[in-house]
N, CA, C and O atoms as a CHARMM CRD file, in Angstrom:
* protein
*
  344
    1    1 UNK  N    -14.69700  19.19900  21.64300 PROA 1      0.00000
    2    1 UNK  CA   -13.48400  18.39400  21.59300 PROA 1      0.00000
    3    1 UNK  C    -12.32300  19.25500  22.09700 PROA 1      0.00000
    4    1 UNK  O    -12.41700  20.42700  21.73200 PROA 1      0.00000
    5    2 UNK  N    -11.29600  18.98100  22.81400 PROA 2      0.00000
    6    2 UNK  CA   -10.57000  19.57300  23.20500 PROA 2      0.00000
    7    2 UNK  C     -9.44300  19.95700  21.85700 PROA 2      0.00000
    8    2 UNK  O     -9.53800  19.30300  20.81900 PROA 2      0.00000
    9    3 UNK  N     -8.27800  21.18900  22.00300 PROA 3      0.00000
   10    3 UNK  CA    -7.84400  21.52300  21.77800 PROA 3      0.00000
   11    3 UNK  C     -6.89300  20.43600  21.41700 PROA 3      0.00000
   12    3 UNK  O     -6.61100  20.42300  20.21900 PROA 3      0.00000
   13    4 UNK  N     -6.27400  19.43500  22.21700 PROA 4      0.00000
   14    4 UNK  CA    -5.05700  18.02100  22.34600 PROA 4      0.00000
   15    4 UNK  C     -5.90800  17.21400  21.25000 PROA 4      0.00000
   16    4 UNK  O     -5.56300  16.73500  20.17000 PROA 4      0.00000
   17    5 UNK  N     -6.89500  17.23100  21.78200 PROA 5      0.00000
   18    5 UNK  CA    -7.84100  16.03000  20.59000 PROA 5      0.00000
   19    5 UNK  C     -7.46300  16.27700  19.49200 PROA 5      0.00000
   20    5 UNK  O     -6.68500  15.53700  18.89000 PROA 5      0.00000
   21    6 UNK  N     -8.08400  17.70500  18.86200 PROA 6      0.00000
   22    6 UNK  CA    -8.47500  18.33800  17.59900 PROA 6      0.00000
   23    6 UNK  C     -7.00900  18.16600  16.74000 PROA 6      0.00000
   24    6 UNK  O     -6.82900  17.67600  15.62600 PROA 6      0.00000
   25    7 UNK  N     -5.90000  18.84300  17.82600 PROA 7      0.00000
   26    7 UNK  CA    -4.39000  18.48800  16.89300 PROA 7      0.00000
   27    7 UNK  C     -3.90900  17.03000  16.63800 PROA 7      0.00000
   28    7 UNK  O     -3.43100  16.57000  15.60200 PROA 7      0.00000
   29    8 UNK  N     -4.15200  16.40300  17.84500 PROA 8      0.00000
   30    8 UNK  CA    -4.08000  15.12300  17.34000 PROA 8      0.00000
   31    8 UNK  C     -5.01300  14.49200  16.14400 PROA 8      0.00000
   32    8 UNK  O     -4.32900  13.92700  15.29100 PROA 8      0.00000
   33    9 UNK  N     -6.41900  14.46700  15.90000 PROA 9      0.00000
   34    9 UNK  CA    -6.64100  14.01600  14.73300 PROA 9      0.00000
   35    9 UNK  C     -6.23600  14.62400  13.61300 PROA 9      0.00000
   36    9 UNK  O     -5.93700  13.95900  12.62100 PROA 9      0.00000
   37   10 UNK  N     -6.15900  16.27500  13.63400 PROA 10     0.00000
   38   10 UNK  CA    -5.39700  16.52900  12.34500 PROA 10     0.00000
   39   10 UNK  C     -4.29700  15.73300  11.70500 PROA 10     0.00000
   40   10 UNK  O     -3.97500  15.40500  10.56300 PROA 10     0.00000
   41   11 UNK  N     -3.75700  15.52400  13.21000 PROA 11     0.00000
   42   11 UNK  CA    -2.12200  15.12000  12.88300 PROA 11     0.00000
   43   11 UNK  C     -2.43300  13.50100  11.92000 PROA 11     0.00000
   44   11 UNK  O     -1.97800  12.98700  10.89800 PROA 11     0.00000
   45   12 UNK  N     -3.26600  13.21700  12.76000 PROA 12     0.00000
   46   12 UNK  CA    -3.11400  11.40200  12.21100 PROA 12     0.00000
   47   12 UNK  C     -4.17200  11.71200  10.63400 PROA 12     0.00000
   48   12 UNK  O     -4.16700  10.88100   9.72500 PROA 12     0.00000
   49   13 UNK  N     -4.82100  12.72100  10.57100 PROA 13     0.00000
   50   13 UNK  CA    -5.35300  13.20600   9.03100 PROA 13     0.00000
   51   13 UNK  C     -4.30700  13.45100   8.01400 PROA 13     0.00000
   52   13 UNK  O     -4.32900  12.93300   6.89700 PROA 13     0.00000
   53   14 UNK  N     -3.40600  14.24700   8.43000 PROA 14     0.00000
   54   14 UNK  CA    -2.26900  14.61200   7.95200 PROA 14     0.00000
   55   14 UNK  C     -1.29000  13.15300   7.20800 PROA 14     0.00000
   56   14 UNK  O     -0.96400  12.99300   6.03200 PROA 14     0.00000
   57   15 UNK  N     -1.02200  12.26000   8.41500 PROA 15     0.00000
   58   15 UNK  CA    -0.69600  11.48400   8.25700 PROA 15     0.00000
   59   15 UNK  C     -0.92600  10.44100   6.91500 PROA 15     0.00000
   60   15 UNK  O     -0.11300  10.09800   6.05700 PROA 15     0.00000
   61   16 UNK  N     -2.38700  10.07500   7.09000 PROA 16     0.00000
   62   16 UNK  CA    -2.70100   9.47600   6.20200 PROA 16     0.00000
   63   16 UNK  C     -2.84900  10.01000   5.06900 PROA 16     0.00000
   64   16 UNK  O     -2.70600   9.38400   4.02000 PROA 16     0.00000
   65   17 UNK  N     -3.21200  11.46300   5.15300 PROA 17     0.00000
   66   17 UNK  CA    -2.75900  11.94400   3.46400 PROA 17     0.00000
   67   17 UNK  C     -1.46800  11.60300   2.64800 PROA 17     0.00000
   68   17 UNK  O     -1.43100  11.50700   1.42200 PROA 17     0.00000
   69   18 UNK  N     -0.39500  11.43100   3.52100 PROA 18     0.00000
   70   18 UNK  CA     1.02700  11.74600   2.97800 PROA 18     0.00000
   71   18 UNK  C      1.21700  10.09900   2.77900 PROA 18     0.00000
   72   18 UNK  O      2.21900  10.00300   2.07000 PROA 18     0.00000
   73   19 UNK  N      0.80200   8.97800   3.02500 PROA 19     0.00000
   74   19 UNK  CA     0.75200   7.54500   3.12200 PROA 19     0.00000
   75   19 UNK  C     -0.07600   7.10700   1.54500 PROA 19     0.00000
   76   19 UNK  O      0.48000   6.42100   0.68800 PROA 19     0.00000
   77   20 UNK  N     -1.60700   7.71300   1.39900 PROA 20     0.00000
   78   20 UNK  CA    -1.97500   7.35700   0.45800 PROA 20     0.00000
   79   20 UNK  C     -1.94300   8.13700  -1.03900 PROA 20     0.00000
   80   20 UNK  O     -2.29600   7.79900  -2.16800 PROA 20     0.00000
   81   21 UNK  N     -1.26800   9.49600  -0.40200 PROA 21     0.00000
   82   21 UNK  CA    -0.80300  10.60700  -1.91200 PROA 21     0.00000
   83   21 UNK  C      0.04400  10.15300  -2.99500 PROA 21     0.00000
   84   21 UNK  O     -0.06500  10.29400  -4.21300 PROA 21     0.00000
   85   22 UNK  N      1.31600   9.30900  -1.94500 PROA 22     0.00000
   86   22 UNK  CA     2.57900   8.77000  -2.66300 PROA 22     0.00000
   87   22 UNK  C      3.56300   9.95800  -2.38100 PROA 22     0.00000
   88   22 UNK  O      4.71300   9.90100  -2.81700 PROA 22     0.00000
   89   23 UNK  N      3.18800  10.87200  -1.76600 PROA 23     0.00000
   90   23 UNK  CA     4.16100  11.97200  -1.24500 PROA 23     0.00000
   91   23 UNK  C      5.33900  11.58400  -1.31500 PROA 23     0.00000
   92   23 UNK  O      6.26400  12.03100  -1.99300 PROA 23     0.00000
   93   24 UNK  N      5.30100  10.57300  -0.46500 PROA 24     0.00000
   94   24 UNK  CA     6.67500  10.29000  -0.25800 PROA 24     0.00000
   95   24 UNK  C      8.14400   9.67100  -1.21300 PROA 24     0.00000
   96   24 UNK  O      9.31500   9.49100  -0.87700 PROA 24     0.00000
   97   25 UNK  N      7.54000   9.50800  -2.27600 PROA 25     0.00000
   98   25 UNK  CA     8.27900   9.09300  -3.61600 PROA 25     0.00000
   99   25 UNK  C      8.82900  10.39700  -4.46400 PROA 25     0.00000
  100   25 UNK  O      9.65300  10.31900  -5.37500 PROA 25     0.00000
  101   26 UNK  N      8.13600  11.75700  -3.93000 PROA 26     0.00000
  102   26 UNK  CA     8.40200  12.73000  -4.55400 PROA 26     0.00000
  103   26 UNK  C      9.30300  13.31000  -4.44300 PROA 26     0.00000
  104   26 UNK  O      9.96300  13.04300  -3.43800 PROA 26     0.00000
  105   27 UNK  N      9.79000  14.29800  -5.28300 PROA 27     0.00000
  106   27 UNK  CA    11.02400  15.09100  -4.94400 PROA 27     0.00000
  107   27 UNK  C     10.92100  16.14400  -4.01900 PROA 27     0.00000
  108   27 UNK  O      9.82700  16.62400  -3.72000 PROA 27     0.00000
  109   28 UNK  N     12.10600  16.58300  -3.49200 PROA 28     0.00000
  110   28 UNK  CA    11.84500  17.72200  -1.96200 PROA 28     0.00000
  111   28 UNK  C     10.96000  18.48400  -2.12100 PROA 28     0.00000
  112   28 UNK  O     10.01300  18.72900  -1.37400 PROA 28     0.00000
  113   29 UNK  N     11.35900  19.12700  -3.63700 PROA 29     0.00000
  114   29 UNK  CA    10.51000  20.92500  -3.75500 PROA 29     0.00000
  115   29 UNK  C      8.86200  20.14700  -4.24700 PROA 29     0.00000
  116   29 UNK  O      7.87000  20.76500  -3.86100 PROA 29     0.00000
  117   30 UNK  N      8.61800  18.81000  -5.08500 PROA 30     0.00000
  118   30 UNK  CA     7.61700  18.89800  -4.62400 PROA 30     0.00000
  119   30 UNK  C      6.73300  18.16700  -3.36100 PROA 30     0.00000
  120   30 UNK  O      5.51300  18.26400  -3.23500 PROA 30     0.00000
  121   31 UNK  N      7.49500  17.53700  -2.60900 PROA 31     0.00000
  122   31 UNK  CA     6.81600  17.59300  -1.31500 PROA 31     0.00000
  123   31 UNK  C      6.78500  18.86300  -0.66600 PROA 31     0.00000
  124   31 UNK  O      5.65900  19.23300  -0.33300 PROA 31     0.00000
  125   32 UNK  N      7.69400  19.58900  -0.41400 PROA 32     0.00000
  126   32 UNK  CA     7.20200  21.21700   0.31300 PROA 32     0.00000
  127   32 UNK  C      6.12200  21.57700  -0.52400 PROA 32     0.00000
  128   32 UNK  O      5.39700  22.05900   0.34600 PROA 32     0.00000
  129   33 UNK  N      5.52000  21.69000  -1.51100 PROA 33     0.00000
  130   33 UNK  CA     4.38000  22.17700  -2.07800 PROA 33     0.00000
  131   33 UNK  C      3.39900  21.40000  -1.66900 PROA 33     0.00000
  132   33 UNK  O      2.35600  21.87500  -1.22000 PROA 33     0.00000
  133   34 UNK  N      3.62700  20.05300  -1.78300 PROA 34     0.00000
  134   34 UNK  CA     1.90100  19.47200  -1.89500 PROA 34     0.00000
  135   34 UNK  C      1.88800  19.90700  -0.47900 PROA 34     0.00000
  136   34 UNK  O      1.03900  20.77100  -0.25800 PROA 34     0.00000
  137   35 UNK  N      2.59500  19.54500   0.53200 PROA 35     0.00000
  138   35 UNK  CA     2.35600  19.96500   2.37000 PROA 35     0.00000
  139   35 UNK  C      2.00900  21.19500   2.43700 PROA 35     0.00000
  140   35 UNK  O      1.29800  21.37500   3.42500 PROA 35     0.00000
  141   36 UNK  N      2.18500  22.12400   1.83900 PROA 36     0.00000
  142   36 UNK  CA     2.00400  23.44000   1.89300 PROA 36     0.00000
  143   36 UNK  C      0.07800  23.50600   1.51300 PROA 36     0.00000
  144   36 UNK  O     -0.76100  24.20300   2.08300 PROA 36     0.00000
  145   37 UNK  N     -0.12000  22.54800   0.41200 PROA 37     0.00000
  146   37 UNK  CA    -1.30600  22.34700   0.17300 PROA 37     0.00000
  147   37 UNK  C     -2.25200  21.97800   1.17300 PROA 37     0.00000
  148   37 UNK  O     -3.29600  22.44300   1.63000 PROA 37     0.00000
  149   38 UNK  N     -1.59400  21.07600   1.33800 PROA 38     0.00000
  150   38 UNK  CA    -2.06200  20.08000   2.47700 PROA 38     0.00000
  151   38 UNK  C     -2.59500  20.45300   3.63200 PROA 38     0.00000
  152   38 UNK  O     -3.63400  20.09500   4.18700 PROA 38     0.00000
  153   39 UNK  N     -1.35600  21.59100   4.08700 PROA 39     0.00000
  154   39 UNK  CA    -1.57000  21.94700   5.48700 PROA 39     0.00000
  155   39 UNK  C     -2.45900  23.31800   5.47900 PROA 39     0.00000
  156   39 UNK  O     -2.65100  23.95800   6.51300 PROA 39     0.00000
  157   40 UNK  N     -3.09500  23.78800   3.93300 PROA 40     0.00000
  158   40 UNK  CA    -3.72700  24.97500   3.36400 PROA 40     0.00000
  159   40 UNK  C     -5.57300  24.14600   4.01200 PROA 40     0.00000
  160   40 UNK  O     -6.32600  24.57500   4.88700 PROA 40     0.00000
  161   41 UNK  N     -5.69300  23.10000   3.26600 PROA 41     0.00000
  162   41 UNK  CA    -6.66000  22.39500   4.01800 PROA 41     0.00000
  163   41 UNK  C     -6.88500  21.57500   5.37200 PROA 41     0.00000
  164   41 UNK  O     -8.02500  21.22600   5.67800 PROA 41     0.00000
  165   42 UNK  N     -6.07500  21.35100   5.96700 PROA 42     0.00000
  166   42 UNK  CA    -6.04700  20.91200   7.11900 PROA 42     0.00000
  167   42 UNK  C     -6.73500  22.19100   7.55700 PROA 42     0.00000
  168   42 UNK  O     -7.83600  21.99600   8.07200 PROA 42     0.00000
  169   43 UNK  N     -6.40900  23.23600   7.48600 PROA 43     0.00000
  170   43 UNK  CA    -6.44100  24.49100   7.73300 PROA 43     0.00000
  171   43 UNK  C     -8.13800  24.70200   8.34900 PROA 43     0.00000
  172   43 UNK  O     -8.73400  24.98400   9.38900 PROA 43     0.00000
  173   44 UNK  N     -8.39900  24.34600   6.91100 PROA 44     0.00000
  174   44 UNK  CA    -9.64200  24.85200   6.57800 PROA 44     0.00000
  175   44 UNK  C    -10.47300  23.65300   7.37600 PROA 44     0.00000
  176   44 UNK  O    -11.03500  24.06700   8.39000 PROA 44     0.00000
  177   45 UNK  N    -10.65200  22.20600   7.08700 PROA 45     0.00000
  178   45 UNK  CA   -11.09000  21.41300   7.95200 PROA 45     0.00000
  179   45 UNK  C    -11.66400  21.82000   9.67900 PROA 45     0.00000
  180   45 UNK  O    -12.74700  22.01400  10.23100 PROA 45     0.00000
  181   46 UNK  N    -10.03600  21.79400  10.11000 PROA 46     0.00000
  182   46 UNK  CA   -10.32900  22.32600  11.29300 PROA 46     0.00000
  183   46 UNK  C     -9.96700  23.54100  11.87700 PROA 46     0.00000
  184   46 UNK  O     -9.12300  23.45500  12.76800 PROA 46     0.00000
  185   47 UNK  N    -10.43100  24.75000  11.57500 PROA 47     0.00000
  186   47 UNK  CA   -10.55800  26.16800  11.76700 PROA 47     0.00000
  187   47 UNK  C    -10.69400  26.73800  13.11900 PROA 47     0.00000
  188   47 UNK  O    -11.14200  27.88300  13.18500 PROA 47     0.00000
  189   48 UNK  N    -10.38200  26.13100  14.19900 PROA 48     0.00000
  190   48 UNK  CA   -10.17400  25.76900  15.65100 PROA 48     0.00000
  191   48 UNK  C     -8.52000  25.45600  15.69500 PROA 48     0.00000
  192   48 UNK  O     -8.21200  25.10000  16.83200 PROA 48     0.00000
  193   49 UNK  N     -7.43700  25.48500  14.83400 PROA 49     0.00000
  194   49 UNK  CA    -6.34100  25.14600  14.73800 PROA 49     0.00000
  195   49 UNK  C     -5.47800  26.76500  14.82500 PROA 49     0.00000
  196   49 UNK  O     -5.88600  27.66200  14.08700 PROA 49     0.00000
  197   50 UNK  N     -4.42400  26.99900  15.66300 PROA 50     0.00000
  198   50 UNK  CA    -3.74500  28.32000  15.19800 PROA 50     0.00000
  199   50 UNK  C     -3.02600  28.22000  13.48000 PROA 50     0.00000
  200   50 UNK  O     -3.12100  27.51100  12.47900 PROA 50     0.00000
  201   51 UNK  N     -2.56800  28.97200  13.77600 PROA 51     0.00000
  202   51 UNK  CA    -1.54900  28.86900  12.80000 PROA 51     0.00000
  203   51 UNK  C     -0.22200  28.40300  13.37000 PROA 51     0.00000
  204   51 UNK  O      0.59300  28.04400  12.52100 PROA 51     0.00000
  205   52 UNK  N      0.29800  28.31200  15.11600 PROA 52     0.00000
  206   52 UNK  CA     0.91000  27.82200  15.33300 PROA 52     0.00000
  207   52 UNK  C      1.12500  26.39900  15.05700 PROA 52     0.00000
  208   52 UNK  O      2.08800  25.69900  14.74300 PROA 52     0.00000
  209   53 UNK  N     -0.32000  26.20100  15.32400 PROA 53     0.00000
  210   53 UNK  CA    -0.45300  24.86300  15.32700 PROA 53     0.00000
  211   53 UNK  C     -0.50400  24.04100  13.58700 PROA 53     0.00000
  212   53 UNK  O     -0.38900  22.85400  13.28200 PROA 53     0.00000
  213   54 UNK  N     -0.63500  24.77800  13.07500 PROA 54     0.00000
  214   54 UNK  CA    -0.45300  24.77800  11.64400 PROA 54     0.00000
  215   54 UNK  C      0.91800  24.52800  11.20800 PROA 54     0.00000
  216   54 UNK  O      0.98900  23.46900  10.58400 PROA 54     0.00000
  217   55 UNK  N      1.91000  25.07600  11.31300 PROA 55     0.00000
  218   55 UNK  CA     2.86300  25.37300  11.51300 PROA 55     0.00000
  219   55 UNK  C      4.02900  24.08800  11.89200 PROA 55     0.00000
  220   55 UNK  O      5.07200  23.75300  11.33000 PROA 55     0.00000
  221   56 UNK  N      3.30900  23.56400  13.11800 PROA 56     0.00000
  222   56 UNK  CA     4.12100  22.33900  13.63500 PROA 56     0.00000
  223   56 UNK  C      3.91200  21.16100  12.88700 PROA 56     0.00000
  224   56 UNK  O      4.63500  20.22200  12.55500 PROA 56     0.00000
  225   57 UNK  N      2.31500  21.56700  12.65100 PROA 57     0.00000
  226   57 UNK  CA     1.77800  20.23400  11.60500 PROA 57     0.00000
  227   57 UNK  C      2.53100  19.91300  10.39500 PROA 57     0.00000
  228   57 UNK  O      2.61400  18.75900   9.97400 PROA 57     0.00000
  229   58 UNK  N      3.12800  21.00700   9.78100 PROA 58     0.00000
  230   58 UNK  CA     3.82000  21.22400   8.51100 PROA 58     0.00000
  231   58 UNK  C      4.91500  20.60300   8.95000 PROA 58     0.00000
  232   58 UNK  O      5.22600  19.48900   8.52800 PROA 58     0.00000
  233   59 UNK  N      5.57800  21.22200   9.79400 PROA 59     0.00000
  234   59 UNK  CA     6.51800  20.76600  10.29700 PROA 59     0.00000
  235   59 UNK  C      7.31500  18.92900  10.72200 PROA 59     0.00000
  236   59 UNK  O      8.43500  18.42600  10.63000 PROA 59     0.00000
  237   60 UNK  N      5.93100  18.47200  11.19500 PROA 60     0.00000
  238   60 UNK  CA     5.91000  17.20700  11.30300 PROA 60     0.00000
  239   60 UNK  C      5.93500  16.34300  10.02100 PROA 60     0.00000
  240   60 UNK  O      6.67500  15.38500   9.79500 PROA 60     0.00000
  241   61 UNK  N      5.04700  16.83700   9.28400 PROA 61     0.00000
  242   61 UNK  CA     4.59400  16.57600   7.79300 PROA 61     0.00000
  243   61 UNK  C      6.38300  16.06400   7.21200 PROA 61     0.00000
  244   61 UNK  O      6.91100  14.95300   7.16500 PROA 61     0.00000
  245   62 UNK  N      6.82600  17.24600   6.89700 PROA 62     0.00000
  246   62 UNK  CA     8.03300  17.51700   6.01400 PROA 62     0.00000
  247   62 UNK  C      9.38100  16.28700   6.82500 PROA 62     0.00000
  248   62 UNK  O     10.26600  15.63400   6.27200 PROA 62     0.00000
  249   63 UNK  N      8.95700  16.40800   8.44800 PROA 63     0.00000
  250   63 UNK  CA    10.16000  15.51500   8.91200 PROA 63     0.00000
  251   63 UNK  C      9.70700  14.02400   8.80400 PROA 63     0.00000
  252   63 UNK  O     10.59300  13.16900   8.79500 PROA 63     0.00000
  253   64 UNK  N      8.28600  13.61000   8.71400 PROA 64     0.00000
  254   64 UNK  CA     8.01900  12.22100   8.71100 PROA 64     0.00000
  255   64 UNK  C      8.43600  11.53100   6.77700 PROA 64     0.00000
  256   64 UNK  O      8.77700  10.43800   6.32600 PROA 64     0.00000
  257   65 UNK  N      8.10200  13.13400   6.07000 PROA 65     0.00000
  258   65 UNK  CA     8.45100  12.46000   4.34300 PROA 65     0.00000
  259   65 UNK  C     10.11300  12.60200   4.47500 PROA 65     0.00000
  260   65 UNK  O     10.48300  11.92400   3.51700 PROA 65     0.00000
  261   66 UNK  N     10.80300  12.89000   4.84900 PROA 66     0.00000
  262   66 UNK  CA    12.12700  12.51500   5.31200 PROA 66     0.00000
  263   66 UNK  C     13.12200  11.83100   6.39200 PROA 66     0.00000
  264   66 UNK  O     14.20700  12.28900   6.75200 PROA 66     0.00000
  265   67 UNK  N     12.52400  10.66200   6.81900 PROA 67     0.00000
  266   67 UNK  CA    13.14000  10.32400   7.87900 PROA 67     0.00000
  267   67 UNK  C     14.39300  10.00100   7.98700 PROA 67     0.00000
  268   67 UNK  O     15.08400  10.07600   6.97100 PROA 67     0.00000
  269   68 UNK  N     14.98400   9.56900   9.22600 PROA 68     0.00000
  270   68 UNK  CA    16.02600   9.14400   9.70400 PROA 68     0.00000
  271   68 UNK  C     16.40600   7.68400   8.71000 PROA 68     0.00000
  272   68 UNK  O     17.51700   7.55600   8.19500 PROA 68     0.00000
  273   69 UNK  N     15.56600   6.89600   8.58800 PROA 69     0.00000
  274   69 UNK  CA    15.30800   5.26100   7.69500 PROA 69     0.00000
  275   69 UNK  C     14.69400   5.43900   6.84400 PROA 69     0.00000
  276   69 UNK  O     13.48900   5.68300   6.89200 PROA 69     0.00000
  277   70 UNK  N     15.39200   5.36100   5.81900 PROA 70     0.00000
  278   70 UNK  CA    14.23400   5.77900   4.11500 PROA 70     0.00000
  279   70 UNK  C     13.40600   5.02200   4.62800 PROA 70     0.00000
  280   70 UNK  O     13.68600   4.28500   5.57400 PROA 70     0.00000
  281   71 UNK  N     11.71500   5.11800   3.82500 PROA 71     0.00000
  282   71 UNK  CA    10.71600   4.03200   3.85800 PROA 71     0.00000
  283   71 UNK  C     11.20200   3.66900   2.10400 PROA 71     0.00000
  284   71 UNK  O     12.09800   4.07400   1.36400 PROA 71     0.00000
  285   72 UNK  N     10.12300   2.74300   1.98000 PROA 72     0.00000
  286   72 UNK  CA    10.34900   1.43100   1.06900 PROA 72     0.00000
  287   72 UNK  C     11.15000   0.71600   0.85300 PROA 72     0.00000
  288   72 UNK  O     12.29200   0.60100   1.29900 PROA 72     0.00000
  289   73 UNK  N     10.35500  -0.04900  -0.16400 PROA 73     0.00000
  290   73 UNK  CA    11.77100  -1.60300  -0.37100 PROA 73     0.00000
  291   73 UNK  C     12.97900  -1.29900  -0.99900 PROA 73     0.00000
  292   73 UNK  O     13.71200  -2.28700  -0.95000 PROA 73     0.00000
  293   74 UNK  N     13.55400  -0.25600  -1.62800 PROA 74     0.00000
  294   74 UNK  CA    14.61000  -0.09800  -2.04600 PROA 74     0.00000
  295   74 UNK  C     15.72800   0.17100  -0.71400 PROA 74     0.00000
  296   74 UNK  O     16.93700  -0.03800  -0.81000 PROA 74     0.00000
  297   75 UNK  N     15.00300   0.70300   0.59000 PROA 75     0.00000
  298   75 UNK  CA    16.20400   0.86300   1.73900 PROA 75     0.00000
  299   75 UNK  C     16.22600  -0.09700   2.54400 PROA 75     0.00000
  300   75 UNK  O     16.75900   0.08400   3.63800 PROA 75     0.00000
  301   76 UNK  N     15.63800  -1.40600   2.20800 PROA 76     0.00000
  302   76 UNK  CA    15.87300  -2.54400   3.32800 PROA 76     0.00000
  303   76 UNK  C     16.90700  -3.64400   2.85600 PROA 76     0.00000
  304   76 UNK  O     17.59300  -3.57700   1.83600 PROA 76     0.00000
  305   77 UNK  N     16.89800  -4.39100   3.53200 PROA 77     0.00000
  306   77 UNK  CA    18.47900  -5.05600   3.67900 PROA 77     0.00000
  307   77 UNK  C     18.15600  -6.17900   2.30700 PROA 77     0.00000
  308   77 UNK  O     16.95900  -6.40800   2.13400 PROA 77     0.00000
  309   78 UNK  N     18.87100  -6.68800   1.60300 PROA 78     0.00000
  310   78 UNK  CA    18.28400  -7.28400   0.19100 PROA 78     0.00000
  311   78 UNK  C     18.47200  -8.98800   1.40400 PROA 78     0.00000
  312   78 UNK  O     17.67100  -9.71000   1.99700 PROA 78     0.00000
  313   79 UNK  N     19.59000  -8.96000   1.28100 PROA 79     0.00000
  314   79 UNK  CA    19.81400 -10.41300   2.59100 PROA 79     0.00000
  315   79 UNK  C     20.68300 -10.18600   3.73800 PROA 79     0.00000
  316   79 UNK  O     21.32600  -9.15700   3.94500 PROA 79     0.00000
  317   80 UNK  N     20.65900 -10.97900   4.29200 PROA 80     0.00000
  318   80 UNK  CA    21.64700 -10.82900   5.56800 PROA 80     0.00000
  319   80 UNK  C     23.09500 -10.36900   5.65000 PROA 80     0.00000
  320   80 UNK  O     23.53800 -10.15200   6.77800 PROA 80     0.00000
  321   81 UNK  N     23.91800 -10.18600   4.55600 PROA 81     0.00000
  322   81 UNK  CA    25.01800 -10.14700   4.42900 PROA 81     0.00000
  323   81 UNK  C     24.82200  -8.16200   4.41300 PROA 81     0.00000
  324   81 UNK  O     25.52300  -7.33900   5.00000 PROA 81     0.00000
  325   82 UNK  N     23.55200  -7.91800   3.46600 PROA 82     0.00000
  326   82 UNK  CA    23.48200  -6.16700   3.66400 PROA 82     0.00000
  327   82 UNK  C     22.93000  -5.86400   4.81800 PROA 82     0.00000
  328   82 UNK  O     23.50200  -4.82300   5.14000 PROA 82     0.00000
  329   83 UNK  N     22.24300  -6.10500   5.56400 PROA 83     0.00000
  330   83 UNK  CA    21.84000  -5.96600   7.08600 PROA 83     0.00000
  331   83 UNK  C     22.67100  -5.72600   8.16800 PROA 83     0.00000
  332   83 UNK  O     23.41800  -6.70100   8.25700 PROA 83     0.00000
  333   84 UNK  N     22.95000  -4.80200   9.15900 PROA 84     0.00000
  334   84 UNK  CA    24.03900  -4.47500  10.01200 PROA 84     0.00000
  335   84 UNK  C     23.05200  -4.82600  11.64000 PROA 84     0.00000
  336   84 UNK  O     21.85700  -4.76500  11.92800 PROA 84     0.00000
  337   85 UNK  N     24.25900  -5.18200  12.36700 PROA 85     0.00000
  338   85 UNK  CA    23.66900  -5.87900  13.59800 PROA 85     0.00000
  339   85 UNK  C     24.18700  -4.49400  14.67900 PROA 85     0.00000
  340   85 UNK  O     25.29100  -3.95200  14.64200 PROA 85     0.00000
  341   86 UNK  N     23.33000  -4.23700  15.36600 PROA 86     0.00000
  342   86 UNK  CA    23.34900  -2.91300  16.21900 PROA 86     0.00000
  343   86 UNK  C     24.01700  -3.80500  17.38900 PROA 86     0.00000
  344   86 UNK  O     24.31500  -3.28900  18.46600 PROA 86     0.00000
């Protein structure tokens, strides 16, 4: 499997860990830990990974449990009047 492959499925592995953990409900310091976990086994999984590449994964990790648009129903518009038109 190529090198592009291998990071990409980590990545979308990664992914779905942080989707079905509940990560994302957690508080900062403990999301930097469980990812730290996380990316301790990713590690190990695929052992064909640098540590650079480790690294970015974390990286991605930590910016997708914080985005730009909270996720869940508490950050969406309740009705039209809270909703803003771009």
């Amino acid at each position: 499997m190529s090198k592009e492959k291998l990071l990409d499925r980590a990545r979308d592995e990664l992914f779905s860990h942080i989707n079905r953990c509940g990560v994302l409900a957690a508080a900062e310091e403990d999301q930097r830990q469980w990812m730290d976990e996380t990316i301790d086994y990713i590690g190990e999984r695929y052992p064909d990974l640098t540590d650079v590449d480790l690294q970015g994964l974390h990286a991605i990790g930590i910016r997708f449990c914080k985005p730009a648009i909270a996720h869940g129903a508490d950050s969406t518009a309740k009705n039209l009047e809270d909703a803003t038109v771009a």
